[in-house]
C-alpha positions as CSV (number, residue, x, y, z in Angstrom):
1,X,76.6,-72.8,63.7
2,X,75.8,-69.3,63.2
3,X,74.4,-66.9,65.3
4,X,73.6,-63.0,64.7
5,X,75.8,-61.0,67.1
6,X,74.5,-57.9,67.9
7,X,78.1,-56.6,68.9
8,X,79.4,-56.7,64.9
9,X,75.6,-56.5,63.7
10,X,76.2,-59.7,61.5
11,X,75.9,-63.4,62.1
12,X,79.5,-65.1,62.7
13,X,80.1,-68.5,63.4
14,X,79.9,-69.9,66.7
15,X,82.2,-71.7,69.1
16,X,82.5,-71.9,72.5
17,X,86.0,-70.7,73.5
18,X,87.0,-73.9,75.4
19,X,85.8,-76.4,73.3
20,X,82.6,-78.4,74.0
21,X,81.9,-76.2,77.3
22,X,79.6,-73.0,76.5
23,X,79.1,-70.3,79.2
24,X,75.9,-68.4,78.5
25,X,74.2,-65.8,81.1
26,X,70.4,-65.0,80.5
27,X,68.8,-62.0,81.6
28,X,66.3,-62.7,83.8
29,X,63.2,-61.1,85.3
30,X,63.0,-58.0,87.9
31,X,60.7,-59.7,90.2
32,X,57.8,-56.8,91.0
33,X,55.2,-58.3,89.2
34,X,54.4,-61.5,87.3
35,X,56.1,-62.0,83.8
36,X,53.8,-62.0,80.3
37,X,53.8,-64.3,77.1
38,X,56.6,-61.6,75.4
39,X,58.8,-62.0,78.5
40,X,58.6,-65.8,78.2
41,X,59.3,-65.9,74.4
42,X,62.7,-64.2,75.3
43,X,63.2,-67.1,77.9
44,X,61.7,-70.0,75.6
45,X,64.7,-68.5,73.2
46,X,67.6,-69.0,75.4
47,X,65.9,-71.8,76.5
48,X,66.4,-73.7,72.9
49,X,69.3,-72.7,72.6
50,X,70.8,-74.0,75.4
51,X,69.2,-77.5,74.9
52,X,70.1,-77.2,70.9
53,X,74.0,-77.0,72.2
54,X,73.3,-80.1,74.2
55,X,71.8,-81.8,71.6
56,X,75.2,-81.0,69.6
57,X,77.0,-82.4,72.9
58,X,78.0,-79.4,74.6
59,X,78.0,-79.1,78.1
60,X,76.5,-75.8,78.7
61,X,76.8,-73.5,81.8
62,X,73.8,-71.3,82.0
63,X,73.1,-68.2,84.4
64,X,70.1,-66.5,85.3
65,X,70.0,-63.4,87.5
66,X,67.2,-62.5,89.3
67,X,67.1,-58.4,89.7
68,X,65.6,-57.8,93.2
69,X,66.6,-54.1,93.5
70,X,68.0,-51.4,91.8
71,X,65.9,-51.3,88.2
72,X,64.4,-47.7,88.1
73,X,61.2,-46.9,86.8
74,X,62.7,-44.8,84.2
75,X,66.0,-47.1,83.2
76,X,66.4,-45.4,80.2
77,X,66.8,-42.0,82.2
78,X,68.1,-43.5,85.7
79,X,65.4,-41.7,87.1
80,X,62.5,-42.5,89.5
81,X,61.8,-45.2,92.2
82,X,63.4,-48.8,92.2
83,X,60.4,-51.0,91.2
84,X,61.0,-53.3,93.8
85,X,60.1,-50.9,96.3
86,X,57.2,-48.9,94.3
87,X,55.1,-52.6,94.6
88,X,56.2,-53.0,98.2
89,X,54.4,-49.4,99.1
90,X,51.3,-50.1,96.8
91,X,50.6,-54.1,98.3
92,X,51.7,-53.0,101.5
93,X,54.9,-55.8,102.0
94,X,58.6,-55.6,102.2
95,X,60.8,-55.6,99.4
96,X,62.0,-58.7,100.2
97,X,58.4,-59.9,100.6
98,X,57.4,-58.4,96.9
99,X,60.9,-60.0,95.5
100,X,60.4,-63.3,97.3
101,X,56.9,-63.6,96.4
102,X,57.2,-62.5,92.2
103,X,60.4,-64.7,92.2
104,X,58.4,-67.5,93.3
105,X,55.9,-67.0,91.0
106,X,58.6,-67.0,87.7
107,X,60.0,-70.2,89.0
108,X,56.9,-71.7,88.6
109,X,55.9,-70.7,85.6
110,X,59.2,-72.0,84.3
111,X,58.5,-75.7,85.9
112,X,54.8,-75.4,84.1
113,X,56.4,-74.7,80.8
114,X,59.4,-76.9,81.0
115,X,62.2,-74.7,81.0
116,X,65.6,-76.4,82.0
117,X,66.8,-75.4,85.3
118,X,70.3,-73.5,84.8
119,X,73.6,-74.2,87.1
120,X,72.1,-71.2,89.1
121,X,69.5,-68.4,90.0
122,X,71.8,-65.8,91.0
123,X,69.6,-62.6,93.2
124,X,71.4,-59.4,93.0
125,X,70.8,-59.5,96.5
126,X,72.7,-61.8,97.4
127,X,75.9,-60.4,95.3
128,X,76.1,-56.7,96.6
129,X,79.9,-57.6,98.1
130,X,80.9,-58.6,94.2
131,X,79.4,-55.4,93.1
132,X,80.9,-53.4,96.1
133,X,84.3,-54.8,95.0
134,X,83.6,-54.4,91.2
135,X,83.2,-50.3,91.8
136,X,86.0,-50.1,94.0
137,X,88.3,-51.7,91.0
138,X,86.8,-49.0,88.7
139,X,87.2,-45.7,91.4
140,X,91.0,-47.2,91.4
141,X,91.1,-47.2,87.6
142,X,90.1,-43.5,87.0
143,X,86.5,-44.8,85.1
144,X,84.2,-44.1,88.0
145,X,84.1,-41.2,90.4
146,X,81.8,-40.4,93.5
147,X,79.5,-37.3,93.9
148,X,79.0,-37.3,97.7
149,X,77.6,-41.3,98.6
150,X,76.9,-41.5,94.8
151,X,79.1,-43.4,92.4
152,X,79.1,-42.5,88.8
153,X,81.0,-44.8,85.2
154,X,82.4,-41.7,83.6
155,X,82.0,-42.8,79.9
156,X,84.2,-40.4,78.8
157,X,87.0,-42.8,79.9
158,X,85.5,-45.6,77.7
159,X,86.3,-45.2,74.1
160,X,84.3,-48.0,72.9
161,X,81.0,-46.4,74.9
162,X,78.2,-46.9,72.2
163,X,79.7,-49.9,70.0
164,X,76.7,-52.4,71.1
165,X,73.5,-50.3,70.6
166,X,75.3,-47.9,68.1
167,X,75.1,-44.9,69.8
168,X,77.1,-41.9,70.2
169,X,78.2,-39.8,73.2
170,X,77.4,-36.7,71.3
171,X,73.7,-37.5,70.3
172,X,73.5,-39.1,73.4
173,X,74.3,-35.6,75.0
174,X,72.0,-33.6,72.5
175,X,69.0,-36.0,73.2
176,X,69.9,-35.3,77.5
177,X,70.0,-31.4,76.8
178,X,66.2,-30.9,78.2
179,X,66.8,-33.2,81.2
180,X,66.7,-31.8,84.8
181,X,67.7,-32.6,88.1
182,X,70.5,-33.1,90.5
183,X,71.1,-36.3,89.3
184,X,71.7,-34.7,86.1
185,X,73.9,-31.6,87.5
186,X,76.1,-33.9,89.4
187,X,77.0,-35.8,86.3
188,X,80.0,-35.3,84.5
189,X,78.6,-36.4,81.0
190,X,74.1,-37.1,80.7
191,X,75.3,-40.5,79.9
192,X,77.3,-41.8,83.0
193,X,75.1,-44.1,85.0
194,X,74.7,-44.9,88.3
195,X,77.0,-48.0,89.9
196,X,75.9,-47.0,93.4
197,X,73.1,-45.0,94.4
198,X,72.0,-43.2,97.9
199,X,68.5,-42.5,98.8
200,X,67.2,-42.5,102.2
201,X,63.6,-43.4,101.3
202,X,65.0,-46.6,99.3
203,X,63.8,-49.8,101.3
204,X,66.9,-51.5,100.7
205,X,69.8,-50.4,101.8
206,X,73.6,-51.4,102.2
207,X,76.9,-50.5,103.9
208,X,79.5,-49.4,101.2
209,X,83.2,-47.4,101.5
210,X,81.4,-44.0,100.2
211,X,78.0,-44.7,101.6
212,X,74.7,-46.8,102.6
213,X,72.7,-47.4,99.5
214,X,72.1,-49.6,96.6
215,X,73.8,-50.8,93.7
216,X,73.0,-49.5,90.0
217,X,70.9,-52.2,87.8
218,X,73.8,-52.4,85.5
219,X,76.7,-53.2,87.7
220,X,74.5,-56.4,89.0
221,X,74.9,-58.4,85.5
222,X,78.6,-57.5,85.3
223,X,79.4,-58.8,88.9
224,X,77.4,-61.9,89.2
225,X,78.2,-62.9,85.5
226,X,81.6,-62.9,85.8
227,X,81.4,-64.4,89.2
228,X,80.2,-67.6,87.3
229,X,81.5,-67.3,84.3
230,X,84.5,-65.9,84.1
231,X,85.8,-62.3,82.8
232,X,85.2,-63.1,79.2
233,X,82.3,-65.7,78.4
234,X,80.5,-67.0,75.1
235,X,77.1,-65.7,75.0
236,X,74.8,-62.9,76.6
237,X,70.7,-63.0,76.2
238,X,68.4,-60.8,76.4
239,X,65.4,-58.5,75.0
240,X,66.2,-56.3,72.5
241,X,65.1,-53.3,75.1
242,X,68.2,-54.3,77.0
243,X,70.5,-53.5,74.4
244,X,70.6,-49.8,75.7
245,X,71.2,-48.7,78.1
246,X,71.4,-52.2,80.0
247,X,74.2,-53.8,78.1
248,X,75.8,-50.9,76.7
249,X,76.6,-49.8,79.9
250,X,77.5,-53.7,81.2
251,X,80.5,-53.8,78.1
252,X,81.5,-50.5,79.6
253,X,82.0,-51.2,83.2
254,X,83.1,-54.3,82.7
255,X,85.6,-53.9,80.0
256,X,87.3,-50.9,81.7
257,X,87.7,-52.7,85.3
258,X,89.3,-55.7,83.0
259,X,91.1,-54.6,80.4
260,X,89.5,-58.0,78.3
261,X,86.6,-58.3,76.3
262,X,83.6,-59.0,78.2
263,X,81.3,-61.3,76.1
264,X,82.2,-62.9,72.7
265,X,78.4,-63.1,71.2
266,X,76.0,-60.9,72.2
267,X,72.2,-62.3,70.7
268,X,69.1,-60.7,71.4
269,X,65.3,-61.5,70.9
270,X,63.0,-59.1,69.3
271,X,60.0,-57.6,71.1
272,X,56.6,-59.7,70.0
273,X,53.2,-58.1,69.3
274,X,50.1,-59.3,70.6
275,X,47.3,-59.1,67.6
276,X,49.5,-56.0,66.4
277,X,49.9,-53.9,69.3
278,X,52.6,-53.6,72.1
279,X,51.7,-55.9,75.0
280,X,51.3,-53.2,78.0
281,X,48.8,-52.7,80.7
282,X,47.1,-49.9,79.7
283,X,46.3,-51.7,76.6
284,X,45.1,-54.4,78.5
285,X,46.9,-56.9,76.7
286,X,49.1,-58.5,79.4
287,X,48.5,-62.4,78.5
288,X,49.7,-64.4,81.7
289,X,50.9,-68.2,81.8
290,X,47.7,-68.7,84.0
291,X,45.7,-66.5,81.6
292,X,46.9,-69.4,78.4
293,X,46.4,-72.5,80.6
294,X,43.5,-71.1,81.8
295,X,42.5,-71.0,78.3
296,X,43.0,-74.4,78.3
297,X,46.4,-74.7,76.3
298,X,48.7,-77.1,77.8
299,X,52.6,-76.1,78.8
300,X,53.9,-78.3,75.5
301,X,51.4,-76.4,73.2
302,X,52.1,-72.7,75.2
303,X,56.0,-73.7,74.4
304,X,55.3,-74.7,70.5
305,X,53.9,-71.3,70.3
306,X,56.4,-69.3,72.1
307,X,59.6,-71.5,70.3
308,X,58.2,-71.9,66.5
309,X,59.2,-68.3,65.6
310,X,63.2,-67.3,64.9
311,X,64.4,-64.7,67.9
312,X,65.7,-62.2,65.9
313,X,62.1,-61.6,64.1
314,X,59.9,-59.5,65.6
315,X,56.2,-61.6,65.9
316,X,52.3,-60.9,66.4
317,X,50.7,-63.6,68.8
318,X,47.3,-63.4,69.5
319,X,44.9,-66.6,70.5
320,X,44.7,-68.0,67.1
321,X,48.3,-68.9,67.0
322,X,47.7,-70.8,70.0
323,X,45.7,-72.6,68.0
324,X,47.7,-73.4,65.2
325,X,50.2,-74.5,67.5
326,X,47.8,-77.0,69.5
327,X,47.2,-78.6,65.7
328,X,51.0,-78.8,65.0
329,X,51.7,-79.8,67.4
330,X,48.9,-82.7,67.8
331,X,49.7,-84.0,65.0
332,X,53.8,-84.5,66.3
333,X,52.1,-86.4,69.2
334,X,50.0,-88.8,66.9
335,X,53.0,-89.6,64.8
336,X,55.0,-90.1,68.0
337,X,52.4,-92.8,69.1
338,X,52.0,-94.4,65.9
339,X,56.0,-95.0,66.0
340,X,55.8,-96.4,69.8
341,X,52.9,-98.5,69.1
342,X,55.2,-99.5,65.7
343,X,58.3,-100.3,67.6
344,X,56.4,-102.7,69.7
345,X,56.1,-105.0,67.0
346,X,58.0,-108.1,66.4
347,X,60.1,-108.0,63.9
348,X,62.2,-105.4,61.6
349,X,59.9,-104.0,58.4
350,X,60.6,-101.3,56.3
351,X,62.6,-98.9,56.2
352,X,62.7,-95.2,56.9
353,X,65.4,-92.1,56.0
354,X,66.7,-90.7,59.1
355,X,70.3,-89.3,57.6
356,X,68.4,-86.3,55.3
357,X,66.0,-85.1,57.9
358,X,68.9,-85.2,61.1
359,X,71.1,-82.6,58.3
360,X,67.9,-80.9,57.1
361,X,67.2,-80.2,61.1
362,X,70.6,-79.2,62.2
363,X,71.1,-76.9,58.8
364,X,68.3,-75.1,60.2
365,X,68.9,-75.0,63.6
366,X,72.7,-73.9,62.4
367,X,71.3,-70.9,60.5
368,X,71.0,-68.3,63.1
369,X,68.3,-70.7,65.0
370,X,65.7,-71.1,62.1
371,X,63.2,-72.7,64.3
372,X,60.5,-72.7,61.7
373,X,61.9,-74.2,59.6
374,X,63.2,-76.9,61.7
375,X,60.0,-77.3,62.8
376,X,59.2,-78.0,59.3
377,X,61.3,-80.2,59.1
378,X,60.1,-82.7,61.9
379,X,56.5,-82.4,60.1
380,X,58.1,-83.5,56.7
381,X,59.4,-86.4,58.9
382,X,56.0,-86.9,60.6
383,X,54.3,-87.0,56.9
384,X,56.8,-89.8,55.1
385,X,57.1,-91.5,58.3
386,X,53.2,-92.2,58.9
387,X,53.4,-93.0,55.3
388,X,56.2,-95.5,55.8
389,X,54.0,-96.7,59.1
390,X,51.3,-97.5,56.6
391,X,53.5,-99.2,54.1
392,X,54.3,-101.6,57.6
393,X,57.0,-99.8,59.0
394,X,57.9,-102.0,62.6
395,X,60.2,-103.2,65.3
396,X,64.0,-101.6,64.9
397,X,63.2,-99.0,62.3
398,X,60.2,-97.6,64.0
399,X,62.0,-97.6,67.3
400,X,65.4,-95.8,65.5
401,X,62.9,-93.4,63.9
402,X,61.3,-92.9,67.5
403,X,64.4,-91.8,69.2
404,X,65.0,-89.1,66.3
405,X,62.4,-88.0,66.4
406,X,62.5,-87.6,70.8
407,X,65.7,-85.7,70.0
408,X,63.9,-83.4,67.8
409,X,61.3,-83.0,69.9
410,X,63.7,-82.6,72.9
411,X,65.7,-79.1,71.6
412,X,62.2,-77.2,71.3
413,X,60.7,-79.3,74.9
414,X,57.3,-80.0,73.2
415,X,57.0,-83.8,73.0
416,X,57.3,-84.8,76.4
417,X,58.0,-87.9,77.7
418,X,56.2,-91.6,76.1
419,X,53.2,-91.1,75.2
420,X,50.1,-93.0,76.2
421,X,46.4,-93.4,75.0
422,X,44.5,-92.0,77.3
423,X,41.2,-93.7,79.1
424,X,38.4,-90.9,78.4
425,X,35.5,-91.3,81.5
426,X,32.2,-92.6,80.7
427,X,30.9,-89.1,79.8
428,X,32.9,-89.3,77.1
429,X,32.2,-92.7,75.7
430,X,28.5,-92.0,75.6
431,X,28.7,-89.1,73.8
432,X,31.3,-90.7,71.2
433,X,28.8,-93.4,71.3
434,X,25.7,-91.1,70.0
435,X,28.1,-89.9,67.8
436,X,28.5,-93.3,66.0
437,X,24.9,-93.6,66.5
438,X,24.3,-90.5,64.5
439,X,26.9,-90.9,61.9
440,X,25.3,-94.8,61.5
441,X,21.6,-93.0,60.7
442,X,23.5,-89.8,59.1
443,X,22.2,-87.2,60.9
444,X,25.4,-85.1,60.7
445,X,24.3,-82.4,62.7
446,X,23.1,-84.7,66.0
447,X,26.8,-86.2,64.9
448,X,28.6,-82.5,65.3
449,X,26.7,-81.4,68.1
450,X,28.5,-84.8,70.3
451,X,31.8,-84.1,68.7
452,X,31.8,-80.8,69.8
453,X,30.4,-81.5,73.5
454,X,33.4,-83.8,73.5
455,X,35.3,-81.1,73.1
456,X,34.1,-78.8,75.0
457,X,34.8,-81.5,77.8
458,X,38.6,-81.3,77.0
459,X,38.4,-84.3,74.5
460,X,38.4,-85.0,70.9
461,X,38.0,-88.4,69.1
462,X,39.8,-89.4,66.2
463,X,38.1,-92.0,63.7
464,X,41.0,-95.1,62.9
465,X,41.2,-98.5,61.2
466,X,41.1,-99.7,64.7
467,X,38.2,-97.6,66.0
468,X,37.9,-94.6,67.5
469,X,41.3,-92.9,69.1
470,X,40.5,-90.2,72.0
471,X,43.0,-87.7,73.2
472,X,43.3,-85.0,76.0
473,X,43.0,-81.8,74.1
C-alpha cells in the first residue's frame, strides 16, 4: 500500500511497524462551535482508512483528541483569545459548559454518519499533567526556556525545525519582522511557540512549576499521542491547515524531548470548496450535518459524498453532488437486494467473477487511497453482477457475491446492514396507483405529476418484472 507522506513529499509504501497492529492519531475538533461538511470530509478520510486497514486484517489503534483549550484565534501568530473561552463570554456559559456542550454535538454527528468509534476520545483537559511533564523534560534538555510564567520551544535548538511544511527559520523571521507585542519581544526567535501560557483573564487555568495557566495547542497532540501510542507511531491525520504551524511545531517538541522520530507517515487531506469558494461564515457557506439531513440526504448518502473523492485532492461540493451521490449510491443498494433476494434461492446457478474485481478494488485502494476509482470499481461489479442476476445467477454464488460486495461496501460505511423492501403507507400506494392509472390511459403528464408527489413524500417507485419496487429516498 502506498500512501503520500507529507514528511518526504512523496508516496512510500506503507507498513505498520509491528506487523498487523497500526497506531494512527486523528486530529480532532476544538469544540467551540459545531463542525461543517469540509471538517467531516477530513474525518470520513481517516475514517476509511482506518476500516480499509481492517479490511486488510490489521488491528488498528486509533486516537482522537478533543482540543478543549488552548487553540488561539490567531494560531498561525499565537495571538488572541483561546476560542474556547471567546464562545463562553459571547453565549454566556463556562468553558467547560461551551466544550461539553460542542463535544457533544461532534459525537453525534459521528454516530449519524457512521464513523467508527476509536480506542479513545482523549480531551486536552483531561491530560494537562502529561503536558506539564512533557515541558519539564524539554526545560531539562535546553529546547524550551521560560519568560516569567511563560514557557517558550526555542527552535533554534531544533535543526530539523521546518522539514514538514517546508519552511525556513529565516523566511519565517522576515515574514515576523512587522509583528508586535510582548509576546513577540519576549521571544527568542518570531518562531518559538508557546508550550505554556499565563493570562489572568483565561477561564481555564492550572497549577504548573513556573506558573498557573494553560498549555499551548501544540504541546496537547504531542502528550496525549504518545501517551497512547507510543514515542514513535505509524500515521498522523489531519487538514492540510495543520501542517503549519500545528504539526511542524508537534515534530519539534516532540523529537527534541525524545531523541526518536515522532511519526513515521504523516498524510493530510486537502481543504474542499463548496460551489468554488472557501466554506467560511461570512460567506455564508457553513453546510451543517443537520443542514444535509435536513435536506433530506440520509447519513449513508452524506458519507458516499464526503468518501468518493481521494484526500489529497482538493474538491468543490455543493448540493448537486449530493445528488449524484444519492444515485450512486441507489443503485449499490438495488444490486445489493437483488443479490439477497438471489441468494435465497434454492439451488447454485451461474456463476459470477469475484477474483478480478477483489484485485481491481484493493489496487485502488493501495494507490494512495484512490477512492474513486474503487468506487468504480464496485459499480462495474454492480453492472456484470445484475447482468449475471438476469442470466439466473442464485443460491451460493449470489450469496458469495453478496458478502464481497458487504466488504466493499464496509471500507467506505455506505451500505449498511441487510437490506429490506420497504412497506410505503397508503398515501403512497394511491398515488402509485393513479400513476398506473395514468400510464394505462397515457396521460404522461397526470403520470409525472404522481411520480413526483411520491417523491416529494420521501418515496420513489421503481417499475420491475414483478411490479412496482418502492424505496425510501
Amino acid at each position: 500500500m502506498k500512501l503520500y507522506n507529507t514528511l518526504t513529499h512523496r508516496p512510500e509504501d506503507f507498513a505498520p511497524a509491528e506487523p498487523g497492529h497500526v497506531r494512527m492519531y486523528n486530529c480532532g475538533p476544538t469544540v467551540y462551535g459545531d463542525q461543517h461538511v469540509g471538517n467531516y470530509r477530513t474525518f470520513a478520510f481517516a475514517d476509511v482508512l482506518r476500516r480499509y486497514f481492517e479490511y486488510s486484517g490489521s488491528k488498528v489503534t486509533q486516537i482522537i483528541n478533543i482540543t478543549d483549550v488552548g487553540h488561539l484565534t490567531q494560531d498561525d501568530l499565537e495571538r488572541g483569545e483561546d476560542k474556547v473561552d471567546v464562545m463562553a463570554r459571547q453565549m454566556g456559559w463556562s468553558a467547560e459548559q461551551v466544550a461539553r456542550h460542542f463535544e457533544s454535538r461532534f459525537l453525534e454527528d459521528r454516530r449519524t454518519l457512521l464513523f467508527r468509534e476509536p480506542a479513545r476520545f482523549t480531551r486536552a483537559t483531561e491530560h494537562i499533567g502529561e503536558m506539564v511533564a512533557l515541558i519539564r523534560t524539554l526545560l531539562e534538555k535546553g529546547v524550551a526556556y521560560r519568560v516569567g510564567g511563560n514557557v517558550y520551544f526555542d527552535v533554534m535548538k531544533f535543526p530539523g525545525y521546518g522539514k514538514l511544511s517546508g519552511n525556513s527559520l529565516d523566511t519565517l523571521k522576515a515574514g515576523a519582522s512587522e509583528r508586535v507585542g510582548d509576546e513577540q519581544k519576549e521571544k527568542r526567535h518570531p518562531a518559538d511557540f508557546a508550550l505554556w501560557k499565563t493570562d489572568p483573564n483565561h477561564l481555564m487555568q492550572w497549577n504548573a512549576p513556573w506558573g498557573r495557566g494553560f498549555p499551548g495547542w501544540h504541546i496537547e497532540c504531542s502528550a496525549m499521542s504518545m501517551k497512547y501510542l507510543g514515542e514513535t507511531f505509524d500515521i498522523h491525520t489531519g487538514g492540510e491547515d495543520n501542517i503549519f504551524p500545528h504539526h511542524e511545531c508537534e515534530i519539534a517538541q516532540s523529537e527534541a524531548a525524545t531523541g526518536k522520530a515522532f511519526v513515521r507517515f504523516w498524510v493530510h487531506a486537502r481543504h474542499m470548496m463548496w460551489e468554488g469558494n472557501k466554506i467560511s461564515k461570512s460567506l455564508k457557506n457553513v453546510i451543517l450535518v443537520k443542514d444535509m439531513i435536513g435536506k433530506g440526504f440520509t447519513p449513508a448518502e452524506i458519507r458516499y459524498t464526503l468518501v468518493s473523492t481521494r484526500y489529497s485532492q482538493r474538491v468543490n461540493f455543493s448540493w448537486q453532488s449530493f445528488e449524484d451521490s444519492r444515485k450512486a449510491l441507489a443503485s449499490l443498494l438495488e444490486f445489493k437486494r437483488r443479490l439477497q433476494e438471489s441468494a435465497r434461492k434454492s439451488g447454485t446457478v451461474g456463476t459470477l467473477d469475484l477474483e478480478k474485481p477483489r484485485r481491481d478494488f484493493e489496487a485502488r485502494m493501495d494507490d494512495d487511497l484512490d477512492v474513486a476509482g474503487a468506487l468504480g470499481v464496485m459499480h462495474t461489479f454492480s453492472r456484470e453482477g445484475n447482468r449475471a442476476i438476469d442470466r439466473g445467477l442464485a443460491g451460493e454464488g449470489a450469496a458469495k457475491a453478496l458478502d464481497l460486495l458487504d466488504q466493499f461496501g464496509d471500507v467506505f460505511g455506505v451500505l449498511g446492514g441487510p437490506v429490506v423492501d420497504d412497506k410505503p403507507p397508503d398515501e403512497i400506494l394511491r398515488l402509485a396507483q393513479q400513476r398506473e392509472e395514468a400510464r394505462k390511459r397515457r396521460d404522461f403528464k397526470a403520470a409525472d405529476e404522481a411520480r413526483q408527489k411520491i417523491k416529494a413524500l420521501g418515496w420513489s417507485v421503481e417499475d420491475t418484472k414483478e411490479g412496482p419496487k418502492f424505496r425510501r429516498r
